[in-house]
N, C-alpha and C positions, 0 to 999 in steps of 0.2 A: 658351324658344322651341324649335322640331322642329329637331334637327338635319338635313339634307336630304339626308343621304349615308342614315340610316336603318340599318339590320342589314344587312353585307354577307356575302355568301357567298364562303365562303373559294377554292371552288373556280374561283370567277370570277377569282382573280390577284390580285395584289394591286392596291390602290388608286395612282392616280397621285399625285405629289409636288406636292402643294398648293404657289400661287404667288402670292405679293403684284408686283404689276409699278406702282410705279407711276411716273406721268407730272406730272414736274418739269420746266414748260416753262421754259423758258428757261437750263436748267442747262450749266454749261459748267466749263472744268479751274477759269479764274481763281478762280468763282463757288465753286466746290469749296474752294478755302482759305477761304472764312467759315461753311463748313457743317461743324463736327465729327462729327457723328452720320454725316451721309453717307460723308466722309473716312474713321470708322473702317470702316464697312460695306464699301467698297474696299478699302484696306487688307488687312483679314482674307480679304476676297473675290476680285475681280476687277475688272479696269475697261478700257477700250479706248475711242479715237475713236469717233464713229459716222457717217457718210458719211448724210445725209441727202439728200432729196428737193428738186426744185425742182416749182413752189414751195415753200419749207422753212416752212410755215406748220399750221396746227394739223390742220384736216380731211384734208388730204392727207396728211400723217407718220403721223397716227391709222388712215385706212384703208390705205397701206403696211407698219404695222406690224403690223395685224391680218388681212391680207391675203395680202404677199408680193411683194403684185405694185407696177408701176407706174402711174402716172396714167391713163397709155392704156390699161390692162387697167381697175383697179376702177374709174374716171371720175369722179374726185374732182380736177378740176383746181385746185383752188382753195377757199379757205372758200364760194365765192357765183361765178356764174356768170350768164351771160345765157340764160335759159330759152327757147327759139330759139318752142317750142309753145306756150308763153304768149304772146310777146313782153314779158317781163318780167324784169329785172335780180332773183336772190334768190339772199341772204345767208345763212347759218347754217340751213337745213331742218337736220330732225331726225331725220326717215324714215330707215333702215337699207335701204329696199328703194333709196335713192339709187346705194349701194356694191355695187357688182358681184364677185365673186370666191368662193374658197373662204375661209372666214375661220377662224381659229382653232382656236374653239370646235368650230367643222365637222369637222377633223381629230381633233379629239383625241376624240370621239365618236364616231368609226369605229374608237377602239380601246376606248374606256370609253363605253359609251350612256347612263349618267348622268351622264357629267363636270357637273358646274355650273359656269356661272359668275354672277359679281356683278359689273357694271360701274355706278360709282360717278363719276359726270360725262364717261367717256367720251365723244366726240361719236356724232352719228349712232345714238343708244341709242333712239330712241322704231320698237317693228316689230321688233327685232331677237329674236334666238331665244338670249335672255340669260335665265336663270333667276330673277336678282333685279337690276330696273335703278332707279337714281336718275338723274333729269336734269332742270335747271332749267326751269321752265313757270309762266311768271307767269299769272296769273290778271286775264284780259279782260273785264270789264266789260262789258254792251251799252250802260251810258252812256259807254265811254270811258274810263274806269280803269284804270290795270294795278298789280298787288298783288301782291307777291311770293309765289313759290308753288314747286312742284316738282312733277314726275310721279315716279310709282314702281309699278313691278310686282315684288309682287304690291301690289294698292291697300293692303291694310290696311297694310303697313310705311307708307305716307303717316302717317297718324297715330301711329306707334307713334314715328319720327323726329321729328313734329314735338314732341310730349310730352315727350322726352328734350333736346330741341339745340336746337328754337324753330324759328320759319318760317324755309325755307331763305334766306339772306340774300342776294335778288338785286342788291339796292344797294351791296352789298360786293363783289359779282361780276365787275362791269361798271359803268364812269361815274367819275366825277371821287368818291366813296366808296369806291370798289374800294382790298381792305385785306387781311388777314390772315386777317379773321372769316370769311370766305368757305371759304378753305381750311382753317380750322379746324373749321368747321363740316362740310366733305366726309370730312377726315380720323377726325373723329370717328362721322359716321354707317359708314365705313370698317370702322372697328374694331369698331363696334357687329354690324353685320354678320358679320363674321368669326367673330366669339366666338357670335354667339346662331343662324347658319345654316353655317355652315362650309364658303363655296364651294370647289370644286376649283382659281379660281382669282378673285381679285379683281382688276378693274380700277379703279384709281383717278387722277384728274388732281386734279395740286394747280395752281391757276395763276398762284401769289401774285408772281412772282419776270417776269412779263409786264406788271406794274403800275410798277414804279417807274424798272423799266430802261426803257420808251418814256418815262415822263415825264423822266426827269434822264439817262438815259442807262447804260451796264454799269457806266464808270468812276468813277462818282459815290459817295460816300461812305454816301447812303442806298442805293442799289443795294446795297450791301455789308451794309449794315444789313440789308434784306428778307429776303436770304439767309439770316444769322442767324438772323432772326425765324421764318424758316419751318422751318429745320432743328430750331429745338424742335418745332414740330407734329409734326416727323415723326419725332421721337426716339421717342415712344409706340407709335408706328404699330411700328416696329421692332423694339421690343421686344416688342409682343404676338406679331408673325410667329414672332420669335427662341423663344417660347415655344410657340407655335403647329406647333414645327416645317415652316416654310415657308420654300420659296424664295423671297428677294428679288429682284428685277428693278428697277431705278431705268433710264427713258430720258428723254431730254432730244428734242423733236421741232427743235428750230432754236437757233442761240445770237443773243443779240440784239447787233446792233451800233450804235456813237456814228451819228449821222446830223444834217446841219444843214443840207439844201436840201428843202423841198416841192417837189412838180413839178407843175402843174399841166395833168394831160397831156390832160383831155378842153375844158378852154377851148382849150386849140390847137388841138384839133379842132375848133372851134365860131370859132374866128377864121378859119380856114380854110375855113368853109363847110359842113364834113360831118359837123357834127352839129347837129342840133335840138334845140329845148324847145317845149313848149305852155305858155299862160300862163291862169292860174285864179286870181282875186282880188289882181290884182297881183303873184302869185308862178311863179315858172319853175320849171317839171318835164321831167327829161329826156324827151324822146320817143322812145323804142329804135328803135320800130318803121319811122319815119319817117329816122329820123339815116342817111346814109351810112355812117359809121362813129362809133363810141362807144367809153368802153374802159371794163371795169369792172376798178378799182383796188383789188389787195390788197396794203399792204404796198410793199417794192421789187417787185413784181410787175404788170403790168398784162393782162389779157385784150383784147385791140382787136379788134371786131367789124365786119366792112366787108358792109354790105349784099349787094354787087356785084362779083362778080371783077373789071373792071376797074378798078374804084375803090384795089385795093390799092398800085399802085405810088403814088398820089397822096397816100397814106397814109401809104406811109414813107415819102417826102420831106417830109411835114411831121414826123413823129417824131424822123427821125433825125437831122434840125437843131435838135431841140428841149436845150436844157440840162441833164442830168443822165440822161439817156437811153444808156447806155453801149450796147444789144444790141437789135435785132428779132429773132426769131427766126421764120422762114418754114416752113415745112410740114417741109424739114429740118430746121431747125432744133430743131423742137419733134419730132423723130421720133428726136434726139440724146440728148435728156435726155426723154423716155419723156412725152412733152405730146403727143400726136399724137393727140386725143381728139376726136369732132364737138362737144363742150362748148366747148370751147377755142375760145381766137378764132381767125381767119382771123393775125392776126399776134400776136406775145405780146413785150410791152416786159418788158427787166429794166432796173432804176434804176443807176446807179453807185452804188459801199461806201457814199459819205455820203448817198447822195439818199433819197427815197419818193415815191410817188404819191397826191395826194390824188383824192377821186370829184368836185372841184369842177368843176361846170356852168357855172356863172352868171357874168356879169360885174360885176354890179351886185349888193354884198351886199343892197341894199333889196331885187332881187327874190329872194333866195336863199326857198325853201321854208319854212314854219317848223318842220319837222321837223329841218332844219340845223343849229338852237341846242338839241337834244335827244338823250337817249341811245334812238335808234331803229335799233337793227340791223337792224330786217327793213323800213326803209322808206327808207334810202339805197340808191342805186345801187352803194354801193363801201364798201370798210372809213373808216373816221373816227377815228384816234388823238386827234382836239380833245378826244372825249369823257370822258378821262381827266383834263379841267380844265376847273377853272369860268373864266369869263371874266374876266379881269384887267382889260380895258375897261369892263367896268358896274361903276360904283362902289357901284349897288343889289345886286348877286350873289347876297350873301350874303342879303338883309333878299327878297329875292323867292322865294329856296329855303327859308325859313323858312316865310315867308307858303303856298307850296306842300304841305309837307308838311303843315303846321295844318290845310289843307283837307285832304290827303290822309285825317290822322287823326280827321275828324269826319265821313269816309264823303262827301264833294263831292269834285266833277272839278276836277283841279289840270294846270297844266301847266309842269312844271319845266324853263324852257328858260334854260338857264343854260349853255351849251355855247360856246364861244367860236367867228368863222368865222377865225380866225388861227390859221391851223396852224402858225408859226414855234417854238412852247413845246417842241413831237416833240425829243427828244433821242434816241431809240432806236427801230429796228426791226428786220425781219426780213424773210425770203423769198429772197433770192440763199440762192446755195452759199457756204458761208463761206472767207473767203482762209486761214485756217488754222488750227490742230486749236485753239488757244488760245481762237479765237470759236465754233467749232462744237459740238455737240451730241456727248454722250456717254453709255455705256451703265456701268451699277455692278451690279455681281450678288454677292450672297451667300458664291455657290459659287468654291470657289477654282480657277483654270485655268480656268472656265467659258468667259468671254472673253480675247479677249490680239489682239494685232495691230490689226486693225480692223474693225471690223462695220457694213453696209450695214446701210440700213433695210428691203432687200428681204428680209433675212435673221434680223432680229427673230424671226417665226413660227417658223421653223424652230427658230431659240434655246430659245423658250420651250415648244417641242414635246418637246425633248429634255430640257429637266432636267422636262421633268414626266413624264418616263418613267423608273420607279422605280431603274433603273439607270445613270441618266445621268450623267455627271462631267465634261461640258464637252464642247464639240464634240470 
């Protein structure tokens, strides 16, 4: 393959200090005692706390870190937001033009104009002004199919990935199959990259270790296992760096913590009067537009959206008698911790340490939507951890996802709705600030003295600006 750095001219300076960063969500100090490979890369290197964002969830840490900035600058309040111009609740967009700020890559090209980069499932990668991007894009049917698939620039790397490592594996990604393969599969197209195009800097998310800690929890004995399991994948990855002459970067965006209360914070809205549904073949759909107010639910996070300024007081008095509701946060509030965004709700609910918020509407599961019992990020109103498990209740489960896939593999429309409406199985999440450095997110680097003390996520950029300047040895 072309190397893309090419014949350089000496007298242009020397090249910047190539950088592998990658993003190990969910990683934390405990989580560090079953990862050896990472544990030695500290060790020999550096490691420090990392003071992460609220929301402390994946979109928002992802544009903070490559940004600089906070929520209220790049406007990333959240994975999914209520899109005020549509009137429509949307999850996970992919567009880059979403994120506001000076980013990374931006800087480091106003000192190297060819710096490259390769981001490697980053979020918000589809737009952006990345050299060479990977990021999952299943393939939509006009009958209503979705098939696993991936976007990549430049196109031809699509086929060149998939020939070497197989279709990007979106069932391992995301859903009650989400596994290893997934991240094995990102790590390896990782390294594939590195070695046959040689970016100035690689980004990569692994996001094996967000799978087993929402379903059984951090302190679970499989939680501990995943860990493991993934610190081999990336045993490889670090050794090619190590040989590759690069600097490491390991960040962790949130630590996940134990959790054992759902909250069901938009039916109290909807008991209360102020929020609506429309009803379509005996099934209930939120109505945004029409609701008083609504919340869209990420995580211990909530967005609450109130049509009406006077509607707000009437709002938090149903909230803040609600259970497991520990914080509204009001225009101050949200101007505290860097939320103070027109995206952002008129009021923003945080959960108490054990709580979460589900995006449940409905009173009556018979009218729940049928997209409820399925893995559909971009068609709930709010995130949905059910999806990480098949229903325990249908004793068919297993014999209907069977039946599913058979159709899937003989090219018919299948619809695998095997999702449970019982969110009680959640043993893990995220999004507060973590109570202390043990559950929080943390940074591992290569270089020794690099880090030490504690590192904000506003300060990430800066981080990685500096060891990739050929003289740099730590702040």
């Amino acid at each position: 393959m072309t190397d893309t750095h090419g014949a350089s001219d000496a007298s242009a300076g020397p090249r910047p200090v190539p950088l592998l960063v990658l993003d190990v969500v969910g990683l934390t100090p405990r989580l560090l005692d079953h990862m050896p490979n990472l544990r030695e890369l500290a060790a020999a290197g550096s490691r420090a706390p990392l003071t992460t964002v609220l929301p402390a969830v994946t979109c928002t840490a992802q544009s903070t870190f490559l940004t600089g900035a906070l929520p209220s600058e790049h406007g990333i309040v959240a994975n999914g937001w209520y899109f005020r111009e549509l009137g429509e609740v949307l999850l996970w967009r992919q567009h880059n033009a979403l994120v506001a700020g000076d980013r990374l890559w931006d800087a480091a090209r106003r000192t190297w104009p060819d710096y490259t980069v390769a981001n490697i499932c980053w979020w918000y990668a589809m737009g952006a002004d990345t050299d060479i991007t990977v990021t999952p894009r299943p393939v939509y049917y006009a009958d209503g199919r979705k098939e696993p698939d991936c976007y990549t620039r430049p196109p031809a790397l699509h086929a060149e990935l998939t020939e070497k490592f197989g279709t990007f594996p979106l069932f391992h990604f995301w859903g009650p199959g989400a596994d290893l393969v997934s991240s094995r599969w990102i790590a390896d197209a990782t390294r594939h990259i590195m070695r046959t195009r040689r970016p100035d800097l690689a980004l990569c998310y692994l996001p094996h270790l967000d799978y087993d800690l929402q379903r059984f929890g951090p302190d679970d004995p499989r939680a501990h296992r995943a860990a493991a399991a993934l610190d081999t994948v990336i045993g490889p990855l670090l050794d090619d760096a190590r040989r590759e002459g690069r600097t490491v970067v390991v960040l962790s965006e949130y630590g996940i913590t134990r959790v054992s209360r759902p909250v069901d914070i938009n039916r109290a809205l909807r008991r209360a009067g102020l929020l609506e549904v429309h009803t379509q073949d005996g099934m209930e759909y939120l109505d945004p537009g029409a609701s008083r107010a609504f919340a869209v639910a990420d995580h211990q996070l909530a967005h609450v959206y109130v049509r009406r300024p006077e509607d707000i007081a009437a709002v938090r008095d149903v909230l803040a008698d609600l259970d497991g509701v520990e914080r509204l946060l009001d225009e101050e509030g949200k101007k505290t911790y860097g939320l103070d965004h027109p995206r952002s709700g008129e009021l923003v609910a945080l959960a108490e340490p054990d709580a979460w918020f589900t995006y449940y509407y409905w009173l009556d599961d018979a009218r729940a939507p049928d997209f409820a019992q399925l893995v559909e990020i971009h068609r709930k109103p709010g995130y949905d951890p059910a999806e990480l498990f098949m229903d325990p209740e249908s004793p068919t489960v297993r014999l209907r996802a069977a039946a599913a896939v058979a159709r899937k593999k003989l090219g018919m429309r299948y619809r695998l709705a095997v999702v449970p409406l019982d969110p009680s199985p959640v043993r893990g999440s995220h999004g507060r600030l973590p109570a202390n450095d043990e559950e929080g997110p943390l940074v591992l680097c290569s270089t020794p003295g690099a880090v030490s003390g504690r590192l904000a996520a506003t300060e990430v950029k800066s981080l990685l600006l500096r060891l990739t300047t050929p003289t740099s040895t730590g702040p």
